[in-house]
C-alpha positions in Angstrom: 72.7 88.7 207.0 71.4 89.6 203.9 72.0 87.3 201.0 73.7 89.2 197.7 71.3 89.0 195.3 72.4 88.9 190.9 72.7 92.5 190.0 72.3 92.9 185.9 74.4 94.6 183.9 72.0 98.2 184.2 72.2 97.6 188.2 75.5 97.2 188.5 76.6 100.5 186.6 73.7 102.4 188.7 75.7 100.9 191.7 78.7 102.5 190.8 76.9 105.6 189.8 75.3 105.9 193.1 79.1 106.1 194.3 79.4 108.7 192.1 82.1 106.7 189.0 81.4 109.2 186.0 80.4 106.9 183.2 80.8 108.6 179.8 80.3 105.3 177.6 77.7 103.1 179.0 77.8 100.8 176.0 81.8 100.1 176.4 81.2 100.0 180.4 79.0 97.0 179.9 80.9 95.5 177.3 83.9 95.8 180.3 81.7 94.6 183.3 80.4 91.5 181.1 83.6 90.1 180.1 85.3 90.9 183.4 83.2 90.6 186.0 82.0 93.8 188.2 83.2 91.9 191.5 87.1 91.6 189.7 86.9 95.5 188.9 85.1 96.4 191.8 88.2 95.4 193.5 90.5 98.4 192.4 87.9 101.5 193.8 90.0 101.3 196.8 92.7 104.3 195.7 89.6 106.2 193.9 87.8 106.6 197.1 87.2 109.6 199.4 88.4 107.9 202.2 88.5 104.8 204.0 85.2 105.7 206.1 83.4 107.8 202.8 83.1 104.8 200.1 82.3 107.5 197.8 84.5 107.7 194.7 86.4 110.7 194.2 84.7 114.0 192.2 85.0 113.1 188.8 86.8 109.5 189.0 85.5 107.6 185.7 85.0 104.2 184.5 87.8 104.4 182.1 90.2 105.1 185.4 88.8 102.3 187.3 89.2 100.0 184.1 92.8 101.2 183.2 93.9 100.2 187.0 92.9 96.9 186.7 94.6 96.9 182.9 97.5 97.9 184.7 97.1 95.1 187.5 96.9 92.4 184.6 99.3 93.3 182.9 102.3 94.3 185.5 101.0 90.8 186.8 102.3 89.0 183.8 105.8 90.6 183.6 106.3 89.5 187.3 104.9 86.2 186.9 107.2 85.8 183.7 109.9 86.6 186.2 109.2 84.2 188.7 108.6 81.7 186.2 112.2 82.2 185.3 113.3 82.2 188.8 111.5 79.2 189.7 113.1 77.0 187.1 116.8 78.7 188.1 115.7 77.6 191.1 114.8 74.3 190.3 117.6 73.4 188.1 120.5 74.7 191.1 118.5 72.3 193.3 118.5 69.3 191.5 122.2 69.6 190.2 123.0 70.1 194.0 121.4 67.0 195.1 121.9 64.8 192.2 125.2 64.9 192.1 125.8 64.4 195.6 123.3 61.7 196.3 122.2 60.1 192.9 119.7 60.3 190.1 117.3 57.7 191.1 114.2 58.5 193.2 115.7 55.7 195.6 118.5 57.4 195.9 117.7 61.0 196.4 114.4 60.5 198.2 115.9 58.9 201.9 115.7 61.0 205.0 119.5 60.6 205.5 119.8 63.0 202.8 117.7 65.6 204.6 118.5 67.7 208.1 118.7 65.1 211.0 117.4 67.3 213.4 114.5 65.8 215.6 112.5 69.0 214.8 112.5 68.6 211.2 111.8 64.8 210.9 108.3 64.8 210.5 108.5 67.9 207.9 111.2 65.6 205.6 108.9 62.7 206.4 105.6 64.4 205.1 107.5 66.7 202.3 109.0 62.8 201.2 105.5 61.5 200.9 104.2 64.6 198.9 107.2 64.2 196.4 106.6 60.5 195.4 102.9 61.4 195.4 103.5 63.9 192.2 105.4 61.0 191.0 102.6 58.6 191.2 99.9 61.1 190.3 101.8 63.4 187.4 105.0 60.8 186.5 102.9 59.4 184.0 101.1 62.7 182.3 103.9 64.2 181.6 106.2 63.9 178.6 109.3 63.9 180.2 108.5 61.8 183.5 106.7 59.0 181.4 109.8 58.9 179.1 111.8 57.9 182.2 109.4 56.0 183.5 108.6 53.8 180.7 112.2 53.6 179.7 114.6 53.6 182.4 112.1 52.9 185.6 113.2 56.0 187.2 112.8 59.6 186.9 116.0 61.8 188.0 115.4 64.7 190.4 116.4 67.2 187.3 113.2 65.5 185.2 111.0 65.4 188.4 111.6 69.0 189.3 109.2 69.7 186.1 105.9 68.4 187.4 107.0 69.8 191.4 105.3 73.0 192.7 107.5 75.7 193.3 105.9 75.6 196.7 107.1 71.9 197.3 110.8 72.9 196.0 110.7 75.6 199.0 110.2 73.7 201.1 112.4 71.2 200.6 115.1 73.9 200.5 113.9 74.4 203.6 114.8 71.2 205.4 118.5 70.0 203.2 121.4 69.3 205.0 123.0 72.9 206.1 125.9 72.2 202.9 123.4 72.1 200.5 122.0 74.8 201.4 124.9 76.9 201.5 126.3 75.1 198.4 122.7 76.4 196.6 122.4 80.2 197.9 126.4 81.1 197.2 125.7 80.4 193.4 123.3 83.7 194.1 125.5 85.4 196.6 123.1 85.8 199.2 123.4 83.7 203.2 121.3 80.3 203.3 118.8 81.7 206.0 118.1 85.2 203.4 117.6 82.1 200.7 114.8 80.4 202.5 113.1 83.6 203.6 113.0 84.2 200.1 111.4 81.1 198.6 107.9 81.1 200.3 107.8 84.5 199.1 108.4 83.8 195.6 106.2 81.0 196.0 103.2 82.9 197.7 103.2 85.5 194.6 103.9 82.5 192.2 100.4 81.1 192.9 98.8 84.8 193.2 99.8 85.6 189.8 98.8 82.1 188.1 95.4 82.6 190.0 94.9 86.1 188.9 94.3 87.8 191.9 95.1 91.3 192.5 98.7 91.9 192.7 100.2 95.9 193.0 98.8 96.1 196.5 99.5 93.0 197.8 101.1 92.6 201.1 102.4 89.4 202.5 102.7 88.0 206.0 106.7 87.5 205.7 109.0 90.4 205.8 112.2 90.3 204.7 115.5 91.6 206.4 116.7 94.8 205.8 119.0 95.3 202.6 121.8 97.4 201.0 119.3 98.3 198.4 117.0 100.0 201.1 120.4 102.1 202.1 121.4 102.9 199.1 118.1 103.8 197.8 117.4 105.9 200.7 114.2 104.9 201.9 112.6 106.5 204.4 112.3 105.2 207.6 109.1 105.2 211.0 110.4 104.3 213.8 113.9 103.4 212.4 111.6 100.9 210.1 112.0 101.7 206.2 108.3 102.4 205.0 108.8 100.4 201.6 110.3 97.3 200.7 110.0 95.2 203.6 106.5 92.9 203.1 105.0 95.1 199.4 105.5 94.7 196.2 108.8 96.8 196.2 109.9 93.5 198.9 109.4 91.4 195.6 111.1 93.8 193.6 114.4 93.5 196.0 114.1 90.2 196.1 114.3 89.7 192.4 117.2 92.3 191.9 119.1 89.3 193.8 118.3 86.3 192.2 117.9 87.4 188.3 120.5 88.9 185.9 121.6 92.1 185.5 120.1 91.7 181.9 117.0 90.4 183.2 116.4 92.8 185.9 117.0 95.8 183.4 114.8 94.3 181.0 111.8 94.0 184.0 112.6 97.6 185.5 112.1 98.9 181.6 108.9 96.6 181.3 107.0 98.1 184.7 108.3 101.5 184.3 106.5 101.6 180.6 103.3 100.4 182.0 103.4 103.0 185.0 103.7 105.4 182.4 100.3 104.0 180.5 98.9 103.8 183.5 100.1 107.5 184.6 98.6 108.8 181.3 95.1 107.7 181.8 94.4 108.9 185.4 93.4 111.8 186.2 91.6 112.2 189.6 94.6 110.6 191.5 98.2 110.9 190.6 100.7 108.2 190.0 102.3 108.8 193.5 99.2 107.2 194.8 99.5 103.8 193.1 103.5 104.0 193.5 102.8 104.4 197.3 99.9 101.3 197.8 102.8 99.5 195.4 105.3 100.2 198.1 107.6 101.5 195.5 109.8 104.5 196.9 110.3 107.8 193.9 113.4 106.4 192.5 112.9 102.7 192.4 114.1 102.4 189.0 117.6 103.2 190.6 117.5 99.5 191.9 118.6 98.5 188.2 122.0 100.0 188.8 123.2 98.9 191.9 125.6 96.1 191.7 125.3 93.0 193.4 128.5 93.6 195.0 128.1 97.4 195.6 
């Protein structure tokens, strides 16, 4: 195997030359590739190729395209992960609420196994998840504001303080493994079944961390699907195989998923948000069309639509 050697900033535009990327500006193109790396923007040539067996780039496919897909990326990234941000701290503050009032606000109190699912198969998980949470405690309970101030204070830190320095990952998972109540008592405040609830979380918290890590995001795809919704009938998506071809494991998945846990406000506000950036996005391509990115998105022709269907339709 050959070992990748360092490519300077003349090389790498020759590379994507050589693919044949028009490259108008070769002053601004360097300026871009410096500052953003040409492995990050390599990463969005997928849509402006031939084919999937001809890696060459589409007649007449320019740098400025390339560029204003990953603009696009970055910046549709940051109005979901303001998004999840908000539904990770809904999330967070339902739980604690839940479980403090029913079994205390000291870590003694809320952090015994009897509080957990007693079923044999979920022991060790509540055992391990258990020893994760008072590990945060030990390691982050005294960096941060609000956890020291208990700490030094009181000697305790109540589960709606702790839930602060808690990965939205951890919180999943302890959703996961509550007593069957809790559970129910937490998902009816969104109006969605306890099992749709936990499908939901890892999902959240899987895009979460992509987001915060800036990887790429519109053509993501994750291993979880997600059941079948009213919002994929009333939407009308079509279907393969009596399986709807968007919505299911894609970023329109995400999009569903959101519709259900956020506001109406706040979903209208986030439809408004993507649909001006599409728009940007729509206005500086030229060698594909818009379809193309709505399709790898997973987002059906009228996905704005999703804005106007009531929870309760």
């Amino acid at each position: 195997m050959r070992d990748k050697q360092f490519k300077n900033l003349d090389e790498q535009l020759e590379i994507f030359k050589y693919k044949g990327l028009v490259i108008d500006d070769e002053k601004f193109a360097k300026n871009v590739l410096l500052r953003e790396n040409y492995f990050f923007l390599n990463g969005y040539r997928h849509l402006f190729m031939k084919s999937a067996n001809n890696k060459r780039y589409i007649e007449g496919t320019t740098f400025e395209e390339l560029y204003s897909l990953f603009l696009f990326d970055r910046q549709f990234r940051n109005v979901i992960f303001k998004n999840l941000l908000i539904i990770e701290n809904n999330i967070k503050s339902i739980t604690s609420y839940q479980l403090s009032k029913k079994y205390g606000y000291k870590e003694s109190d809320y952090l015994k196994a009897k509080n957990f699912d007693n079923s044999p198969v979920k022991a060790k998980q509540i055992n391990d998840l258990l020893k994760k949470m008072k590990r945060q405690i030990r390691v982050n309970g005294g960096q941060h504001s609000a956890t020291s101030h208990y700490l030094s204070n009181y000697g305790y830190i109540p589960l709606w303080v702790l839930v602060k320095v808690l990965s939205f990952g951890i919180v999943s998972e302890m959703y996961s493994i509550l007593k069957l109540e809790d559970r129910l008592a937490i998902a009816s405040i969104y109006g969605i079944d306890q099992e749709t609830l936990a499908n939901y979380l890892p999902i959240l918290a899987n895009y979460r961390n992509l987001c915060a890590h800036e990887d790429i995001l519109f053509e993501n795809k994750t291993q979880r699907y997600i059941e079948d919704t009213k919002y994929h009938q009333l939407l009308h998506i079509d279907k393969i195989d009596d399986e709807y071809i968007y919505g299911k494991n894609d970023l329109f998945a995400l999009i569903i998923i959101i519709r259900q846990l956020l506001t109406d406000t706040e979903v209208k506000n986030l439809i408004i948000e993507i649909e001006h950036l599409l728009d940007n996005l729509e206005y500086n391509l030229k060698s594909i069309s818009i379809d193309k990115v709505l399709d790898r998105m997973g987002f059906p022709s009228n996905w704005k639509d999703i804005a106007n269907i009531e929870m309760g339709d």
